[in-house]
N, C-alpha and C positions, 0 to 999 in steps of 0.2 A: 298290159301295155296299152290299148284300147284305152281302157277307162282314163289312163293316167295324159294320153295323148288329150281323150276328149277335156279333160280338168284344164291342161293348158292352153289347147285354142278356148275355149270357156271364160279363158281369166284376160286371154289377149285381147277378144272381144269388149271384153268389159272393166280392162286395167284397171283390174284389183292390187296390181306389183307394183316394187318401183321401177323393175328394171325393166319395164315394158317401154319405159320411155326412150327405150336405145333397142331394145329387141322388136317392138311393134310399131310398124308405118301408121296407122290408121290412129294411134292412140296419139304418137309424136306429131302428126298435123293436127291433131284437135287441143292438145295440150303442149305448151312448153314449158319447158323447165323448173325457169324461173317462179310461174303462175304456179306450177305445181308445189313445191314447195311450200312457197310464201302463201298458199293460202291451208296448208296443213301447219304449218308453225304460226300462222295467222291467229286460228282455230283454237290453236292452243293458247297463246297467249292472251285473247278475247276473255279463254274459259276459266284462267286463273285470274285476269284482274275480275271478272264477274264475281268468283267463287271467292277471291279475297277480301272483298266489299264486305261482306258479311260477318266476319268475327273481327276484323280491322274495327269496323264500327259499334258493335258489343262493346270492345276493348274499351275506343275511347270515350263512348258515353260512359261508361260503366265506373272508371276509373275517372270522369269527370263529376258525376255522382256522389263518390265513395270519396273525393277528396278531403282529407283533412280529419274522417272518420273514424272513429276507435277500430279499432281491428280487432277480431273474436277469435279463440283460437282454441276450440272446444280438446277434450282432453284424448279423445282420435286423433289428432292432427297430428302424429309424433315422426319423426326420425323414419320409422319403417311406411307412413304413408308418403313421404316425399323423397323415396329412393331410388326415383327412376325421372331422368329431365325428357319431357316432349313440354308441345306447343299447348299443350291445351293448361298444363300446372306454370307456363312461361306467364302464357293469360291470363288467369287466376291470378298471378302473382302482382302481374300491373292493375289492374284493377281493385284490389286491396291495398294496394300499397303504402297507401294514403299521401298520394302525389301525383301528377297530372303522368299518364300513362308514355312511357318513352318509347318512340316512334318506330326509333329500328327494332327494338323488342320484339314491337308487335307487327312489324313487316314481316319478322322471322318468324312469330305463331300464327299468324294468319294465313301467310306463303306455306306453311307447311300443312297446315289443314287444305287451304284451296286444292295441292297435291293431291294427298290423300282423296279429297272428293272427286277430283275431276277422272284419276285414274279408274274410279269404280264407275263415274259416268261413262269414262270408254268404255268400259267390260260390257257394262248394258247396253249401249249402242249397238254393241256388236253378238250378243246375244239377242236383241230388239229385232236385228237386222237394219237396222237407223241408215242410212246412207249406201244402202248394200243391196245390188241387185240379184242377191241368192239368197234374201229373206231373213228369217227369223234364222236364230242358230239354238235354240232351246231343246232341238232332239235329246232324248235317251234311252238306255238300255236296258228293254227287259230282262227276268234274269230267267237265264234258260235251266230249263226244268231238267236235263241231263247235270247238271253242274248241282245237286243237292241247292233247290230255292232256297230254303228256309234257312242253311248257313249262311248261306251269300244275304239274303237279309238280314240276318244276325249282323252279319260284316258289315252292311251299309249303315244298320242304324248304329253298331258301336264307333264306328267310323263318325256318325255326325255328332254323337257325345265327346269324341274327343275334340273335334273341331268348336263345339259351343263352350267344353272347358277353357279349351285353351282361349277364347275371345273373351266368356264371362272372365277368367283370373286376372285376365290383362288388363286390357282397355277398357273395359266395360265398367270392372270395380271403381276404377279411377273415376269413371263420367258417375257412377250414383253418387261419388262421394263429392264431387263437384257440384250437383242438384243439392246432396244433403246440404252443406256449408253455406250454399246461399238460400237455401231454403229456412237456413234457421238462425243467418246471419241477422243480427237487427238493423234498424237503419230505415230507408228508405227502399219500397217496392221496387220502382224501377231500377234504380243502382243494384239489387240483388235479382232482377229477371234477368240483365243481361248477363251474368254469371251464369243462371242457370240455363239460358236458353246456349251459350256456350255447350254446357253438359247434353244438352241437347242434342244440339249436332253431335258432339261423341259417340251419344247413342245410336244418335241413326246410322251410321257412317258402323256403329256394332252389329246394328241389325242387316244393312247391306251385304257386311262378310258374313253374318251367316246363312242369310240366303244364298250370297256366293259357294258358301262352301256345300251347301245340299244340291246347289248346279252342278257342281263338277263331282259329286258323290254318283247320283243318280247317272250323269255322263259317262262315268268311267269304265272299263268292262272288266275290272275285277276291284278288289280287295287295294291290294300291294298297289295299282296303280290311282288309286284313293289318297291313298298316303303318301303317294309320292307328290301330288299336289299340294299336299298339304306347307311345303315350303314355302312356293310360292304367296301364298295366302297368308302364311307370318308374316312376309317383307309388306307388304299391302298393310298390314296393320303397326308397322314399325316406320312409316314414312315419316311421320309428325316429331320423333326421335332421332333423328338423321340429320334433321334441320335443326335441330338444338345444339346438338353434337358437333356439325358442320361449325357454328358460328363461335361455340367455346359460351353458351349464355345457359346461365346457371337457371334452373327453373326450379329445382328441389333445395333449397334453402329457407329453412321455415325463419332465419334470422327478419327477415321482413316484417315480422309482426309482432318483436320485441319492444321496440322503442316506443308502440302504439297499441298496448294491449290496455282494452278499455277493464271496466269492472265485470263479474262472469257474469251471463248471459245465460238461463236455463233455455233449453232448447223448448221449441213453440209448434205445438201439437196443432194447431190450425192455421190456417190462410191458405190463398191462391196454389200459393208454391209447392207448399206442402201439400196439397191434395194431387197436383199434377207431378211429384214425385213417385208419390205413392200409385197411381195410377200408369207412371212409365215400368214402375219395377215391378207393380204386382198386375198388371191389366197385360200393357203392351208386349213386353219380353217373354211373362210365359207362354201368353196365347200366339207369338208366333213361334214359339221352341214346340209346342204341344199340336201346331197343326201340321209343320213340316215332319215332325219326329214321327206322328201319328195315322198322319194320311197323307200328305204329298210326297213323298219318300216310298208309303206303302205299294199308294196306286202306280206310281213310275217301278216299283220291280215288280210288279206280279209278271209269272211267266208266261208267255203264248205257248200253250200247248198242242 
């Protein structure tokens, strides 16, 4: 009772709630309402036109580029890669299209990736301690040596295998194969960086949830309640699909690139793109799957004996 009294004068002090705004005198003369508010929906809307700038503008160089261009449509590209719509294949699709990129399209994949990033910006924030006078929030939990360690590690590191399966099958696949297509699209450089630099942010926005998901691995004090997080952390990676879905805009329809299928194209074992392909899927991804699996995960359970 104690501790939980002290948490609450602690958070009155320092109006961390919202409803301190009617329950705490000290916090309602220094803050009103309005102010409040409007500068947390401020905040936000600031961090999505920021974050939207970025693939809005990929989009339409990229598809200003690509105008008029043959379109490549290597013999992967079939029916079972384009069977799931988000924002990032809505992208792809303007950008190829071989027509000047349509604007609410790409409001719709841009506004759905800005989402997606800025809600892992807040996660960080607030694991960071960014704006929070109780600091960092990066604590975790040894595993205690009465509870058999060496299961319970077992459990943590199966635990992050399924967490890195389930991001690599998903989203992950999507963004190399995004990299591959313009990495081996022909045409001009710049019209196919902005594609891949697209796949880009996919990626990272891949490697954020998994660093998210060995946060709340190593945070959690058992097994069962590992995986019970584990839900949340699909919808985090299903936001960029929700906004496709939402609008009724078809993103998995390979008919786009019928009417404009140039002569085949063998795929091109050198340049820029392709070396920084190969260096995202065989440098960046394993070595950070092989140092969280290996040592940042290990050194967070050893037990205090």
């Amino acid at each position: 009772m104690l501790d939980d009294s002290k948490d609450v004068i602690d958070a009155m002090l320092h109006g961390n709630a919202t409803w301190l705004l009617t329950k705490s005198p000290e916090f309602a003369d220094e803050h009103d309402l309005v102010q409040f508010v409007s500068e947390a929906y401020g905040s936000v809307t600031i961090g999505l036109l920021v974050l939207c700038c970025v693939p809005l503008t990929l989009s339409l160089v990229g598809s200003y580029l690509q105008d008029h261009a043959d379109a490549w449509r290597p013999h992967w590209m079939k029916e079972s890669w384009a069977n799931t719509s988000d924002a990032y294949r809505l992208l792809l699709q303007e950008i190829y299209g071989g027509r000047r990129a349509r604007i609410g399209r790409v409001l719709v994949g841009s506004g759905a990736i800005a989402m997606q990033a800025l809600v892992l910006i807040t996660i960080g924030q607030h694991l960071c301690g960014f704006r929070s006078s109780r600091g960092a929030h990066w604590g975790y939990l040894r595993l205690d040596p009465k509870d058999a360690p060496g299961l319970s590690l077992q459990g943590r590191c199966l635990a992050f295998v399924m967490v890195g399966v389930q991001i690599l099958q998903g989203d992950t696949k999507r963004d190399f194969t995004i990299l591959r297509y313009a990495s081996q699209h022909p045409g001009g450089l710049l019209g196919n960086a902005c594609a891949f630099l697209l796949g880009v942010i996919g990626c990272s926005i891949g490697v954020c949830n998994v660093i998210l998901g060995a946060v709340l691995i190593v945070r959690s004090e058992s097994v069962l309640k590992v995986l019970t997080s584990f839900a949340g952390l699909a919808y985090l990676a299903k936001i960029d699909n929700w906004f496709c879905n939402l609008f009724d805009l078809d993103s998995n329809d390979l008919r786009w690139l019928e009417p404009r299928l140039g002569a085949a194209h063998p795929p091109k074992d050198s340049g820029l793109l392709t070396l920084l392909r190969r260096v995202v899927a065989w440098v960046v991804y394993p070595g950070v799957f092989a140092y969280i699996f290996f040592v940042w995960i290990p050194l967070r359970s050893v037990p205090r004996w």
